[in-house]
NUGU-202752 format. One line per field, with one value per residue: residue number from 1; residue in three letters; x, y, z of N, C-alpha, C, O in turn. Coordinates in pm, 1 decimal. Layout:
! NUGU-202752
mimi NUM ...
tigu ala ...
n_px X ...
n_py Y ...
n_pz Z ...
ca_px X ...
ca_py Y ...
ca_pz Z ...
c_px X ...
c_py Y ...
c_pz Z ...
o_px X ...
o_py Y ...
o_pz Z ...
! end
This chain:
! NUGU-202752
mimi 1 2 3 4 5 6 7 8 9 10 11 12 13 14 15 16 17 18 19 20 21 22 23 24 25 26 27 28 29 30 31 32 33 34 35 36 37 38 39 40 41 42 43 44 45 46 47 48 49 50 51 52 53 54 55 56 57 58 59 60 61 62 63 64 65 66 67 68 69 70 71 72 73 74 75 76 77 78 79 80 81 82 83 84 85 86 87 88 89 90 91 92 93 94 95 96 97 98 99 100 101
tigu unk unk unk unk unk unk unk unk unk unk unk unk unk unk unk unk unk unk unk unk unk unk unk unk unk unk unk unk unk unk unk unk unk unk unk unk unk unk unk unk unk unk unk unk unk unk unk unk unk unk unk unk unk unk unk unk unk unk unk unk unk unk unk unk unk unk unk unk unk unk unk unk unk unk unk unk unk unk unk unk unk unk unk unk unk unk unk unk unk unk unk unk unk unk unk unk unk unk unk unk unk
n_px -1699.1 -1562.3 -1408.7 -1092.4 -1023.9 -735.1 -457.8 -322.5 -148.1 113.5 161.2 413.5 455.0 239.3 224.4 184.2 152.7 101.5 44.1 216.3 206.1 195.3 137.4 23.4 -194.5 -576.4 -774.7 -1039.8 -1041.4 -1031.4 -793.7 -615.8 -474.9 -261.5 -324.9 -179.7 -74.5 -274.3 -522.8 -744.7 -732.2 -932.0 -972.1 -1074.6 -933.0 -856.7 -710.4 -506.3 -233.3 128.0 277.5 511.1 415.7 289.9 -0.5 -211.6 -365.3 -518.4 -678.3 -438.7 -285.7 -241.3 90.7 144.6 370.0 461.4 389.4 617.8 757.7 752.6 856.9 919.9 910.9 885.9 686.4 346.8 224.1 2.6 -356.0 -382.8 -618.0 -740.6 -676.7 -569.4 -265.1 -1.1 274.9 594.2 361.2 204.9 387.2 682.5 1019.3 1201.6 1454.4 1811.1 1756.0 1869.8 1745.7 1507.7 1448.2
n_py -1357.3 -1076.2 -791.0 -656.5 -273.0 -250.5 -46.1 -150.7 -113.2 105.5 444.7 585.9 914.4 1128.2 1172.5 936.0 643.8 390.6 143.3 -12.4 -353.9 -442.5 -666.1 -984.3 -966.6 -1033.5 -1133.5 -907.8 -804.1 -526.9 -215.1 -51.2 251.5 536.2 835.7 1139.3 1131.6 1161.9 1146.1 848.8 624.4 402.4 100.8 -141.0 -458.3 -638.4 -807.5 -1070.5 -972.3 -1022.3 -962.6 -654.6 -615.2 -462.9 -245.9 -50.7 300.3 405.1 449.3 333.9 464.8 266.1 302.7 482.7 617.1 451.1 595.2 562.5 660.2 919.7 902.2 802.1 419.1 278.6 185.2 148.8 -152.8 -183.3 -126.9 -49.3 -87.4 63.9 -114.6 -369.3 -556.8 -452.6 -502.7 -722.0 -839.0 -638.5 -375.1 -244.4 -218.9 107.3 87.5 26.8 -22.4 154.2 280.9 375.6 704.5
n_pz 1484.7 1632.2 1470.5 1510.4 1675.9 1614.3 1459.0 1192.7 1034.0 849.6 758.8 608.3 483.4 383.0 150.1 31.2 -119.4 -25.5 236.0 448.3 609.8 958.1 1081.1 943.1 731.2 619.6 330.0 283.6 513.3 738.2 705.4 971.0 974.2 1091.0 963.7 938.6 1161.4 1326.7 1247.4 1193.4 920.8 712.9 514.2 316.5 265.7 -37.9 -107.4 25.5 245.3 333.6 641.7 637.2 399.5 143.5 31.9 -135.8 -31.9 -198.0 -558.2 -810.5 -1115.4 -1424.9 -1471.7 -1335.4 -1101.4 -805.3 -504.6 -167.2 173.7 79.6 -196.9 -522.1 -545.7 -765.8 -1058.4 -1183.3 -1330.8 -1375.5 -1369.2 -1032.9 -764.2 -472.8 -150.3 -249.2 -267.5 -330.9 -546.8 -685.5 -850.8 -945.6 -967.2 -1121.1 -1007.4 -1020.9 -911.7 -1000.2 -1269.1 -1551.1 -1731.0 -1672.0 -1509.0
ca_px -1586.1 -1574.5 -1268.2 -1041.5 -1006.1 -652.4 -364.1 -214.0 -67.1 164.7 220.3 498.9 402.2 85.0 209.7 280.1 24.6 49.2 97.6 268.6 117.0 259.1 68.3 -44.9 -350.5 -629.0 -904.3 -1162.2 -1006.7 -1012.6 -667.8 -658.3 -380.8 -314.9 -253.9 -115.4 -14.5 -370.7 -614.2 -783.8 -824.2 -947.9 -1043.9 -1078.9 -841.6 -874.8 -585.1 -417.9 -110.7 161.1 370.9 594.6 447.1 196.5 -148.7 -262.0 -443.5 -583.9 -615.6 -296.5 -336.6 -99.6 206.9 213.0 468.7 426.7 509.3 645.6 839.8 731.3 945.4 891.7 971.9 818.9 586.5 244.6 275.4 -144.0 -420.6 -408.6 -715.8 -722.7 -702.3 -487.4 -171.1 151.9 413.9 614.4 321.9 185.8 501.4 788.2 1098.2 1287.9 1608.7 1884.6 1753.8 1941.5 1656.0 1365.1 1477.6
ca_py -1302.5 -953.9 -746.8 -574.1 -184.9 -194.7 -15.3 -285.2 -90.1 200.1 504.4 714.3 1013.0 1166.5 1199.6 778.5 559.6 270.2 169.8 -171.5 -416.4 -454.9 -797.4 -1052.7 -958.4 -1091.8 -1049.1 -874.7 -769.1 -344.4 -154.9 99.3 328.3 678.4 947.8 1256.8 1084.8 1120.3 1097.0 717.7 584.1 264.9 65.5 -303.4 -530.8 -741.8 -925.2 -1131.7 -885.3 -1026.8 -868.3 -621.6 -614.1 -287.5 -249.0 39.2 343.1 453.8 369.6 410.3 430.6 198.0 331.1 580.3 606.8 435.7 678.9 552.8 701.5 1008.7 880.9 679.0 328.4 195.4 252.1 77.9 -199.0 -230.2 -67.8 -152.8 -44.5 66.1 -236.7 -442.9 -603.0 -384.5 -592.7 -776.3 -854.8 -504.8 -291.8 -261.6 -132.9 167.8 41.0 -74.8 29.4 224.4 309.7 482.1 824.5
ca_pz 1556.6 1621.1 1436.5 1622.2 1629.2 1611.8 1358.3 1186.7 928.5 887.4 621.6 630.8 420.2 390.6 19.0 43.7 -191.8 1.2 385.0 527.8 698.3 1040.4 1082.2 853.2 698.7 533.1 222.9 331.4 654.3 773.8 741.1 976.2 1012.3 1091.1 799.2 983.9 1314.5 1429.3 1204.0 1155.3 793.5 695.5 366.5 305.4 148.5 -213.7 -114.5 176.0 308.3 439.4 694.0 563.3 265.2 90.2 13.8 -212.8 -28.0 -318.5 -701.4 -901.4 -1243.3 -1475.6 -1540.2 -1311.5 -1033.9 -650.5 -363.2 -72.5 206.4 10.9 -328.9 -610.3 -516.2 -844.8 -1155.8 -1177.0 -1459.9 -1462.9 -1262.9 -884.4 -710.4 -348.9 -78.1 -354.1 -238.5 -425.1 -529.7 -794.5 -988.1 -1062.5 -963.7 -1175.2 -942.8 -1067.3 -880.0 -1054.0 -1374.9 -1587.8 -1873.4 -1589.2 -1436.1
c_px -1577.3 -1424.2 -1232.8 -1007.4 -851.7 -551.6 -313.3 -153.6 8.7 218.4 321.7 492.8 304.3 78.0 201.6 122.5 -8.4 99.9 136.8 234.6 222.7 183.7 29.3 -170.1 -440.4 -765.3 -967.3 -1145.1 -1008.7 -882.5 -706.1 -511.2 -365.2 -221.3 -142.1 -55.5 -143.2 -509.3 -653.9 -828.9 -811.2 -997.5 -1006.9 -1040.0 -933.5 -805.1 -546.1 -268.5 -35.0 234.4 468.4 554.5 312.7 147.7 -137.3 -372.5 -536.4 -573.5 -507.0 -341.9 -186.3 -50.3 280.0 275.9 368.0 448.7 514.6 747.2 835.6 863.4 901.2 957.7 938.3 734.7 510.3 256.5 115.3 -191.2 -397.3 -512.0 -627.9 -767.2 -616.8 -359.9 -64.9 274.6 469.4 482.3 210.4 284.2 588.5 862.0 1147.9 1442.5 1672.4 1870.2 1793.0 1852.0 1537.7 1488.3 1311.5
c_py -1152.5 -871.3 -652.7 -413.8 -132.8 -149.1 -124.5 -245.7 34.9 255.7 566.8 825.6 1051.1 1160.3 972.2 678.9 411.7 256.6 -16.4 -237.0 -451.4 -643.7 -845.8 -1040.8 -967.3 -1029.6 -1005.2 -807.1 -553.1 -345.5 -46.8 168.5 526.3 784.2 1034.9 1214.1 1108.1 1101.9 927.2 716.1 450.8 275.7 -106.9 -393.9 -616.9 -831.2 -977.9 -1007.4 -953.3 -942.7 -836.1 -571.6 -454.9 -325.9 -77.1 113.7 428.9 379.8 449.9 354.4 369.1 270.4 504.1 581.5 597.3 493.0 580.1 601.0 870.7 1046.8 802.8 542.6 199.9 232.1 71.0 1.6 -227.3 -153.3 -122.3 -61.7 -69.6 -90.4 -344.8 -455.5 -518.8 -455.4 -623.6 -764.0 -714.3 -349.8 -315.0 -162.1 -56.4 130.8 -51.1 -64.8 164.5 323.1 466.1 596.2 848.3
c_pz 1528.1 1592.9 1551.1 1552.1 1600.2 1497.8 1332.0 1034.8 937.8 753.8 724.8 630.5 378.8 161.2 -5.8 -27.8 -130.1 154.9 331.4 616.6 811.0 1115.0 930.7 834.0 580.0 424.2 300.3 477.8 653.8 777.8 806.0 1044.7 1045.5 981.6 867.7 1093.9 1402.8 1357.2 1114.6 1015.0 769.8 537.3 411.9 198.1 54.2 -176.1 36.2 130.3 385.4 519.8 634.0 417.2 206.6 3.0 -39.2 -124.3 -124.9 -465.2 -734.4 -1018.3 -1313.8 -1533.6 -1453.4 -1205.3 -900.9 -572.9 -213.0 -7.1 141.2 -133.5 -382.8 -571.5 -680.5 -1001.6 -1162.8 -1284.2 -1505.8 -1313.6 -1115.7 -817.4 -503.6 -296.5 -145.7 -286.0 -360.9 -411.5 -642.4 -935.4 -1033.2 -1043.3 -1002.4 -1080.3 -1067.9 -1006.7 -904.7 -1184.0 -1442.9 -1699.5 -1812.9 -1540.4 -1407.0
o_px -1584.3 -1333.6 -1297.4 -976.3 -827.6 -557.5 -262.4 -122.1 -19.8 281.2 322.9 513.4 264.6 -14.3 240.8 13.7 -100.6 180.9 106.5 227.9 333.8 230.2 10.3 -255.0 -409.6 -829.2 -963.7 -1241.2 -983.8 -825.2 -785.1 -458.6 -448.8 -104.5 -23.7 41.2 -140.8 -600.3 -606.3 -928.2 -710.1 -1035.9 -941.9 -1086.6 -1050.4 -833.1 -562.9 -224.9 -75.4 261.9 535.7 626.3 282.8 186.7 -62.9 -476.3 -618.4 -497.2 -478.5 -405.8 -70.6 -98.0 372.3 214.4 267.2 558.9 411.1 850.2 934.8 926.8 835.9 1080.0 963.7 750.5 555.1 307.0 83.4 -130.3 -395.8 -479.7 -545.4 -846.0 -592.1 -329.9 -76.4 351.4 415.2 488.4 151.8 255.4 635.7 814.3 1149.4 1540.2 1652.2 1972.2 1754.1 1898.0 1504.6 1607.4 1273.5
o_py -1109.4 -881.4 -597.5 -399.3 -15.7 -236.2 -198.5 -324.3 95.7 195.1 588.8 885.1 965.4 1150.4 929.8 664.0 336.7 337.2 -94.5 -180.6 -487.9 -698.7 -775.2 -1094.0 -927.5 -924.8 -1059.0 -763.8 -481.3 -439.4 38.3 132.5 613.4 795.7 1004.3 1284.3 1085.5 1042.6 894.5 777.5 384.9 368.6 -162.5 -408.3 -651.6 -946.4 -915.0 -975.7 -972.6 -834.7 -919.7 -510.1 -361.7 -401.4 4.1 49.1 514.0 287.6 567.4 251.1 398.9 321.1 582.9 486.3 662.3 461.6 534.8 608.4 938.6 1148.5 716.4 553.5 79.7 350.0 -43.4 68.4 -272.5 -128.1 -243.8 57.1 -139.7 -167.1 -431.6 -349.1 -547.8 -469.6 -565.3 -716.2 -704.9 -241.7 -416.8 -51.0 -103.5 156.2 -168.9 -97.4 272.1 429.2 575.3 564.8 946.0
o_pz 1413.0 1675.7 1640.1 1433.9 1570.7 1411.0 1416.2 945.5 1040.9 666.9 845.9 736.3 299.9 80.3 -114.5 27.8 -161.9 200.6 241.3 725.8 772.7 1214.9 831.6 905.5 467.7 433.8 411.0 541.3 557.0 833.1 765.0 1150.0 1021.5 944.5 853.9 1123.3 1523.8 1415.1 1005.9 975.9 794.4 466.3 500.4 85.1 70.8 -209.3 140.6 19.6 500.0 467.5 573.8 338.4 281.3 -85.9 16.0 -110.2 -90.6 -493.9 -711.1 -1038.3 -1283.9 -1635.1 -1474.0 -1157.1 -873.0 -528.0 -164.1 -74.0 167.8 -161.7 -324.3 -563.5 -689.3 -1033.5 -1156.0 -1374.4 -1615.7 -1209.6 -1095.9 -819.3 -445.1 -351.9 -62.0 -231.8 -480.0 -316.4 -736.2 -1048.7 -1141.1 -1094.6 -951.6 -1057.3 -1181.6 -1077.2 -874.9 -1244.7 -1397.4 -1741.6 -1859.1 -1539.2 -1342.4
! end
């Protein structure tokens, strides 16, 4: 079956470490979204994505802060390599905590 060329993900900020999957998507599958509003970048997931949910365009190293939306939404709690599903189990939120600034 031949993949399809279409966006099925979406950053915000060019500064933004991870995009959102606008479909359900799977291991091994192409993300391709656009950086600037026109330039195409792709990489290939580690993980099933579901909708809604964010994939790592790059590595983040543990412990150091997630951007999204061009803000911290997070700090890394262990390496996540690009294509990697970002979530609970290697993002610790900063919101709501009183300890992180």
């Amino acid at each position: 079956m031949k993949e399809s060329k279409t966006i099925n993900a979406i950053i915000i900020t060019e500064t933004d470490d991870v995009v959102t999957a606008i479909t359900d998507l799977k291991k091994g599958e192409t993300v391709r979204y656009l950086f600037d509003g026109k330039t195409l970048k792709e990489f290939v997931l580690k993980n099933d994505i579901p909708f809604g949910h964010k994939a790592a365009i790059r590595d983040i190293a543990c412990k150091n802060d997630v951007i999204k939306y061009g803000e911290s939404i997070g700090r890394a709690t262990k390496d996540i390599l690009t294509g990697e599903h970002v979530h609970i189990q290697n993002l610790e939120s900063k919101r709501g905590r009183g300890d992180l600034k």
